[in-house]
C-alpha positions, 0 to 999 in steps of 0.5 A: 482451469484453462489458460486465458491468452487474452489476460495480462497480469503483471507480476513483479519479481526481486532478484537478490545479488550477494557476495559483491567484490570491494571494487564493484561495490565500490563503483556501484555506489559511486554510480547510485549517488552520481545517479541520485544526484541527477534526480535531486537536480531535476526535482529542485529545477523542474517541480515548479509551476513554470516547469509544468508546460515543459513535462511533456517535451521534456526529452527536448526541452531537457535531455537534448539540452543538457547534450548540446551543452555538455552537462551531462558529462559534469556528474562523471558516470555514462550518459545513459545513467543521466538520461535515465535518471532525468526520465525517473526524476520527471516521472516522480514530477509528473505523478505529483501532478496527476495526484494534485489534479485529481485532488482539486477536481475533488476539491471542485466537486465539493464546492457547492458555491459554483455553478455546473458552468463554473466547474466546467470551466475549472476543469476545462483548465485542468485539462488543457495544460498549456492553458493551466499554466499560463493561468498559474504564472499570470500570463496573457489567456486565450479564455474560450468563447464559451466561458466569456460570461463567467467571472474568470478572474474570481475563477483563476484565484479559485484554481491558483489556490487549489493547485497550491493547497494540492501540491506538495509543500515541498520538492520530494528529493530521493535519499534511497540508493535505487536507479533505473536501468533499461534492457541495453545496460545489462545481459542475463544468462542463467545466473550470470548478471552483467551490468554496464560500468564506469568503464566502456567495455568493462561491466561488472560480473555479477551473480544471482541467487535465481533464474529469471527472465529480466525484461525491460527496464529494471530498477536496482537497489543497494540494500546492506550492500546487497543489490537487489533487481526488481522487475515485473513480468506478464504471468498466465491468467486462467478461465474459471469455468467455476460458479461457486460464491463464498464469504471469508472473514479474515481475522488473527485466529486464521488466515481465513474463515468461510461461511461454509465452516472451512479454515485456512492457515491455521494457527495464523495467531501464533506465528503473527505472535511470534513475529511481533513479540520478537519484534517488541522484545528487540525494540525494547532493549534498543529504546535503551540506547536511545535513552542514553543517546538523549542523554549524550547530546544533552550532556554534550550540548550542556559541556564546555570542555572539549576533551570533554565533548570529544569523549562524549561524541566517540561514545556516542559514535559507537553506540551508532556503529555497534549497538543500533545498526540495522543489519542484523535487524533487518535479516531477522524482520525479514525472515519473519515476515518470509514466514508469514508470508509463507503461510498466507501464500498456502492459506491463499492456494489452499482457499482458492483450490478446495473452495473452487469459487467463483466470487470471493465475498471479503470485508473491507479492512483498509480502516485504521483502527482508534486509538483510544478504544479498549473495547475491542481487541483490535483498537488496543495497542496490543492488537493493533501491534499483531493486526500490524499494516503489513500483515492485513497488507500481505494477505489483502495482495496475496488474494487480489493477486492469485484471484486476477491469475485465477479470474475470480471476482474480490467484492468488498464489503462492510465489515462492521460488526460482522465478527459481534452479530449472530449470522442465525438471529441478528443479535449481539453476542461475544467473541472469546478467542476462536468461539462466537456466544449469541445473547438470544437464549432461544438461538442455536449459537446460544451454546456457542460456534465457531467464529470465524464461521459466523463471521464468514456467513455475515460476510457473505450476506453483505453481500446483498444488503442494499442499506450498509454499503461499504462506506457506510459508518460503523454507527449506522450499521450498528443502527440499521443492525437494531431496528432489523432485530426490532421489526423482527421481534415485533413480526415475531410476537404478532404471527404467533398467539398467545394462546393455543389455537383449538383441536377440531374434531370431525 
C-alpha cells in the first residue's frame, strides 16, 4: 500500500513517568489539587443558565478578570496552570451543553404535537444562543418577524422544560488527579522530560520510559504516583489499491472468524479466561473484607464506649490501608489486559495482512446483553464476565483504528442470530464450543462445521439484506428469518414433483 499524504489520523499515545523523587512528587501533587481546585470553581459558578451567553468570550469575560483583579495568584501555583485549568474546566461546560442540545433537538423531533413551524422555531433557539438564554432567564426577546404568528410563550415553556430535562442534575466536579499543559511548560529531549514547577526557572527533571515526539497540549495524570503523559499525534494513512470484501464474526473462541474459513487470534477464549478467573478469584477474597467492613461500622455506630469505637476505627483504618489498596491490584488488571491487548493487536494485523480486503463486513456488538436470559451463553453472568465491556471495546477500537490507517472501509451490520442459522439453508441449528450442527438433516452442516465460518458467511450476507438493517429488533430478525425458510420450502416442494417425470424414447 502507498502512503496517502492527504489523510490525517490521530493516534493518542501514553507516556509513563517512573521513579519520581519525594519532593517533586510532592510539588506535582500540590499543583494537581491547586489545578483541580481551579476547575471545581468555574463548573459551580459558570455551568448555570445565566453563564451560557459568556461561554463564548470567556477568555475576557473570565480569564482577563480574574487577571485585572489579582484572583489568579489566590491558588499559590504559576498563572499559566489557572488559565489552563479555567479553559478545561469551560471546555467540560461547553460539552454538557452541546450533549444537552443535541438531546432536545431529539426531543423536538419526537414531538408529534407541533407543527414543522413550531419546530422551526425551537431550533432556530438552539442555534442562536444569545437569544436561547435571554428565553431561559425571562428576559426582554427580539422574536423574528417570521415566528410572530406562533404561540411563543407556550413554545418558550416547551424549550425551558427540555433544557432543564436535558441538563445534568448536577455540576460535574473533577476528583481525578489530571491537568492540561501546553507546549511553553515543558521540553523533551530523547527521554529527558522537563516540566515547569512552583518555582520560576526551576522545572522538574524528570525521565521517561519511551521515546516520543510530544506535541502540543498534553494532558498529565498522577496515577500510583506515576505520571502518566497522554498526547495524540498524526500517523500515515495508506491507499488501498485492494477489492477484496470479507465478513468477520467476532466471537470468544477467536478473535476473529471469516466466512472464507480463516481465524485470527486464536486460543482467544483461554487467555479471556485467564484474564476473568484471576479477576474473580482476587474479588472474592476482598469481598470478604467488605463484609467485615459492614460489620465494623455497624458495630461502631451501634457502640457507646469510645475506647470501644476507637479500637474499632484503627481496624477498620488498617483493612483500608493493608488489605483493600489498589496498587498491586492495578499492576495485576493492567498486565492482563496488555495481554489481551497484545494478542487482538496480532489477530488485527494478521487479518488485515492475509485477507488483504477492502470492505470488512462486521456485526454490530454495542448491545448490552439481558440479564435474566440463560439461553445463551452470552446473557449468563458467566459469559457477560468473558465477554466483559473492555475486551468486545479493544477489539471493536483495534479494528477501527488499523482499518482508518489502511483506508478499509468497517460496515456494521445486524448480528442477530448470525452465529444460530445455517448460512447453507437458513435453518436454526446449535452451537457446541467452536462446532455449528444445522437441524435440516438434508443440509451439508448437518455433520457439523466450524462456527465461526457460518457465522462469518452470515455476516457478510448482511451485508445486502434490505429487510434487517442494523436497528432492526432481534424479534424481527427472528421473523424475517422463518418466513424466508418458509417460502423457500414452500418454492421447494412445487419445483420438484412427487412423481418421476417419464424416459422418452426416440
Amino acid at each position: 500500500m502507498k502512503e496517502n499524504k492527504n489523510k490525517k489520523l490521530i493516534k493518542n499515545v501514553k507516556i509513563y513517568v517512573n521513579n519520581i523523587n519525594f519532593n517533586t512528587l510532592k510539588d506535582l501533587k500540590t499543583i494537581f489539587k491547586k489545578y483541580n481546585k481551579v476547575k471545581n470553581l468555574i463548573a459551580s459558578q459558570y455551568s448555570s443558565i445565566n453563564s451560557l451567553n459568556i461561554l463564548g468570550d470567556y477568555k475576557k469575560e473570565i480569564r482577563d478578570v480574574w487577571t485585572a483583579n489579582g484572583k489568579l495568584e489566590e491558588f499559590s501555583i504559576p498563572k499559566r496552570y489557572v488559565r489552563l485549568a479555567i479553559d478545561d474546566s469551560i471546555g467540560n461546560i461547553k460539552t454538557n451543553w452541546v450533549a444537552c442540545f443535541e438531546k432536545c433537538k431529539i426531543l423536538i423531533s419526537n414531538n408529534k404535537n407541533l407543527s414543522d413551524e413550531e419546530k422551526h422555531y425551537l431550533r432556530y433557539l438552539i442555534k442562536i444562543k444569545d437569544l436561547l438564554c435571554c428565553v431561559l432567564t425571562d428576559k426582554n426577546v427580539i422574536i423574528p418577524e417570521q415566528f410572530l404568528n406562533l404561540n411563543i410563550k407556550k413554545l418558550n415553556s416547551l424549550i425551558k422544560r427540555y433544557v432543564r430535562k436535558s441538563l445534568p442534575s448536577k455540576s460535574k466536579y473533577s476528583k481525578t488527579s489530571s491537568i492540561m499543559i501546553d507546549e511553553t511548560q515543558y521540553t523533551v529531549n530523547k527521554l529527558n522530560f522537563s516540566l515547569s514547577g512552583l518555582i520560576k526557572n526551576h522545572p522538574y527533571k524528570l525521565k521517561l520510559n519511551t521515546l516520543s515526539n510530544l506535541t502540543g497540549n498534553i494532558r498529565l495524570k498522577l496515577v500510583n504516583d506515576t505520571l502518566v503523559i497522554y498526547n495524540s499525534i498524526d500517523t500515515k494513512t495508506y491507499k488501498n489499491v485492494n477489492t477484496n470484501e470479507i465478513g468477520v464474526d467476532k466471537n470468544y473462541i477467536n478473535v476473529f472468524d471469516t466466512n472464507n474459513g480463516n481465524s485470527y487470534g486464536k486460543d482467544f477464549n483461554k487467555l479471556s479466561n485467564s484474564y476473568t478467573d484471576t479477576l474473580n478469584a482476587v474479588n472474592k477474597k476482598r469481598q470478604e473484607y467488605y463484609v467485615k467492613i459492614k460489620e465494623l461500622k455497624e458495630e461502631i455506630s451501634n457502640s457507646t464506649d469510645f475506647s470501644k469505637i476507637k479500637k474499632l476505627e484503627i481496624k477498620l483504618n488498617n483493612i483500608y490501608k493493608f488489605n483493600l489498596g489498589f496498587i498491586k491490584y492495578n499492576r495485576l488488571k493492567n498486565k492482563l489486559q496488555e495481554n489481551l491487548r497484545k494478542l487482538i493487536n496480532i489477530a488485527v494485523k494478521d487479518l488485515i495482512s492475509y485477507e488483504n480486503p477492502s470492505l470488512i463486513v462486521v456485526e454490530n456488538l454495542d448491545f448490552q446483553p439481558k440479564k435474566n436470559s440463560k439461553s445463551n451463553f452470552k446473557t449468563t453472568k458467566k459469559g457477560r464476565n468473558k465477554l466483559s465491556g473492555f475486551v468486545k471495546g479493544v477489539v471493536q477500537d483495534r479494528l477501527e483504528y488499523i482499518s482508518k490507517k489502511e483506508n478499509i472501509k468497517n460496515l456494521k451490520v445486524n448480528a442477530a442470530y448470525t452465529s444460530q442459522t445455517c448460512s447453507k439453508c437458513g435453518c436454526q441449528g446449535n452451537r457446541t464450543d467452536d462446532m455449528f450442527y444445522c437441524q435440516n438433516t438434508n443440509c451439508v452442516y448437518h455433520g457439523g462445521v466450524s462456527s465461526g465460518l457460518n457465522a462469518g458467511q452470515n455476516v457478510f450476507k448482511r451485508k445486502d439484506d434490505k429487510e434487517i438493517s442494523l436497528k432492526t429488533k432481534p424479534y424481527i430478525v427472528l421473523s424475517i428469518l422463518n418466513k424466508r425458510l418458509v417460502d423457500n420450502e414452500r418454492v421447494k416442494s412445487i419445483s420438484e414433483p412427487n412423481q418421476p417425470r417419464p424416459t422418452w424414447k426416440k
